[in-house]
N, C-alpha and C positions, 0 to 999 in steps of 0.2 A: 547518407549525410556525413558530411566531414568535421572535425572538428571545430574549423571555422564557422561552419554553417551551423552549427550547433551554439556556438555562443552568439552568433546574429541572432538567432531563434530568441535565442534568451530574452537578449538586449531589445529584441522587438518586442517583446513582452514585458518589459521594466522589469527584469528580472539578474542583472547581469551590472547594473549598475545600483551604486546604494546599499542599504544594510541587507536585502535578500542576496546580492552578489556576493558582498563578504562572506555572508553565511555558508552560501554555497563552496564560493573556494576553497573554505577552510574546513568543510566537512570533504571537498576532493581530495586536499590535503590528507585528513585522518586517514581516508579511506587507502587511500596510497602508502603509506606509511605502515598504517594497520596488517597492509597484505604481506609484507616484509613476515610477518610475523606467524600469521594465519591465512587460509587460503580466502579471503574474502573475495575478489574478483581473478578473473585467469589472469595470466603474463599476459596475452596474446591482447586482451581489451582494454588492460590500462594503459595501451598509447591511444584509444579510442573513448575515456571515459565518459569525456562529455556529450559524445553523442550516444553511445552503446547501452549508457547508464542512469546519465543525468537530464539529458532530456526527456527520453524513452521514458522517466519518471513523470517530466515536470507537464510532460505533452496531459495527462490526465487530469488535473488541473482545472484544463481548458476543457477536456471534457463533461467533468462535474460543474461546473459555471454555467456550459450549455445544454445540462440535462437535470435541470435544478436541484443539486446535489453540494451546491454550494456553503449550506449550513449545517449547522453540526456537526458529531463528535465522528472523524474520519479514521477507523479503525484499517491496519493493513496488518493480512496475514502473513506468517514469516518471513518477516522485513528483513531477516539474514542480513549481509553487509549494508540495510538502508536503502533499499530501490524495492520499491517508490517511496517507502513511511519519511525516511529523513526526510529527500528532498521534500516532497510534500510539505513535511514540519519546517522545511527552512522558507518556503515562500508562503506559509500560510499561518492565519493567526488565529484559525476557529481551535480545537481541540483535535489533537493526536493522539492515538493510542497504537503503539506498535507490539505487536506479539509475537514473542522470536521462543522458538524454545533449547535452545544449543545455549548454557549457558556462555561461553566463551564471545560470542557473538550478541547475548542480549547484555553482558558486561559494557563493551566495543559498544552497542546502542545508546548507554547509559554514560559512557564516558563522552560521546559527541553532543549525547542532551546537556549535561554539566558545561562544557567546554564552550557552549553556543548559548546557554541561556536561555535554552529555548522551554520556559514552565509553564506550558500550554501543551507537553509532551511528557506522555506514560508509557514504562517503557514496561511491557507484563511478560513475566516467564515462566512459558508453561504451552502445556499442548492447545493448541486454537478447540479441540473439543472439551476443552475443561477449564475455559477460559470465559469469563461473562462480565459483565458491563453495565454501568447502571441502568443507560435508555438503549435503546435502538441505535445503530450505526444508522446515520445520515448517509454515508460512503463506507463499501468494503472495500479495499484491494489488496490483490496477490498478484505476484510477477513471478515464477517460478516454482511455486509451494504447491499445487497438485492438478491431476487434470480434473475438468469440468465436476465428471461426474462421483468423483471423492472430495472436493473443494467446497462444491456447495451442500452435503451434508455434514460436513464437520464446522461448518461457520453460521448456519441457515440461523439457528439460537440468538445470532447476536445482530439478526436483522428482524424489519419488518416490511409491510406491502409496500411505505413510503423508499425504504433502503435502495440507493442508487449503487451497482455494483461496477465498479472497472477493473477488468481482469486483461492486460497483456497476455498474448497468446502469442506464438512461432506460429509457421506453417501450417497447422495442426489444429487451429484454432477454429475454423468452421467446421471439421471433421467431432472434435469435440464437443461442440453446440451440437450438431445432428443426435450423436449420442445417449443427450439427457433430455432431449426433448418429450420422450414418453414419459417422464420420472417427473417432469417438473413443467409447470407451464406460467410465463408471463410475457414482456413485451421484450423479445432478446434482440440487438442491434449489434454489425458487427463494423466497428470504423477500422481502417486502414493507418498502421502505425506509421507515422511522420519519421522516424528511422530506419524505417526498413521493409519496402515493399514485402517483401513477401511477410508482414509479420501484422498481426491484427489486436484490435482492440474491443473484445467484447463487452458490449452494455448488456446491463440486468434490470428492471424497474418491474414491482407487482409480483416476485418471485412468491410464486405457492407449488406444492402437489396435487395432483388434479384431485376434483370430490373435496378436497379439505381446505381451501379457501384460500386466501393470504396468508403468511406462517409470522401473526404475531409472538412477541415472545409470551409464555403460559408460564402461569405457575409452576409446572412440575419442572419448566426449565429452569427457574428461578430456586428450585429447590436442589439442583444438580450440582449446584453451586460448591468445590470442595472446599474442606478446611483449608487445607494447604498446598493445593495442586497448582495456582498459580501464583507467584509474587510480584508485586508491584513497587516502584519508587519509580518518583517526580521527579524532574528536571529542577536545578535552580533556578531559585527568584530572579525574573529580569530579564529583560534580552539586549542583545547590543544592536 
């Protein structure tokens, strides 16, 4: 996909024009700027952003809409420089909750929430296995943050049977499904990322361990809960 064809994509989805385009721009903007600083994306991808980054995000979206995952609080695992959780938070208006643990980068998270307005976005710091939430993630996602079968036990806590998961994967992504198939069983799906043949998009719905049922959240996970192991601050009031 070319850059072009990434903002067509957009724009065919009302997303490219309007207050979601604004948003968007002006968080490519940060991100670009940002990298000046820190290594947020390679040299080599930011003449590629939009399609490498921003859609490859915004593409899940359309997944969760067409695998009833539309509502609720859409938690994403180390959202690092905002792919998928920003975007996400820039075209959507349910609840965001992004969890980065590199404070330098959950800062960068927290300055694009202020900067956009976006107070339907929590930006939490701290390790995804010591991180917890009031209900069940409606949506999990991760785009980079671990393979399969270390991914879904450090996040499993802050899902439930109904938890719709989208996990971008590389090449590598049906090889990783095989993997945790003895460890875990529900209805796994694997779509074909819209950027990039060789690169996939696995779905998650009914995630359990075999023998032990769907993995609501328990008590005892509720009681793992640290004092201080992760921190939390909201977006400003309003959006533009």
């Amino acid at each position: 996909m070319t850059e072009n064809e990434a903002k067509a994509w957009l724009d065919g989805h009302g997303w490219w024009q309007g207050a979601a385009g604004e948003r968007l721009r002006a968080f490519a903007d940060m991100v670009l700027e940002e990298s000046e600083r820190q290594n947020l994306i390679s040299t080599a991808s930011r003449e590629h952003l939009w399609a490498r980054h921003i859609v490859d995000s915004a593409q899940l979206l359309s997944l969760a809409e067409g695998t009833g995952g539309g509502e609720g609080a859409w938690v994403d695992l180390g959202t690092g420089a905002g792919f998928p959780g920003m975007v996400v938070a820039c075209l959507r208006s349910g609840p965001v909750k992004l969890i980065e643990v590199r404070p330098l980068r959950s800062a960068f998270l927290q300055r694009c929430v202020d900067a956009l307005g976006l107070a339907h976005v929590e930006v939490m710091t701290g390790k995804v296995e010591r991180v917890d939430v009031e209900a069940p993630a409606a949506v999990i996602s991760a785009r980079a943050y671990a393979p399969l079968d270390r991914l879904l036990p450090s996040a499993s806590h802050l899902s439930d049977e109904k938890t719709l998961w989208l996990l971008p994967k590389g090449r590598n992504g049906e090889k990783e499904l095989e993997n945790i198939r003895q460890d875990w069983q529900a209805m796994f799906h694997v779509e074909h990322s819209i950027t990039d043949p060789e690169s996939v998009v696995v779905t998650i719905k009914d995630l359990h361990r075999p023998g032990r049922g769907p993995a609501p959240r328990s008590a005892a996970s509720l009681r793992q809960r640290p004092k201080r192991a992760a921190t939390r601050s909201r977006g400003a009031r309003g959006r533009s």
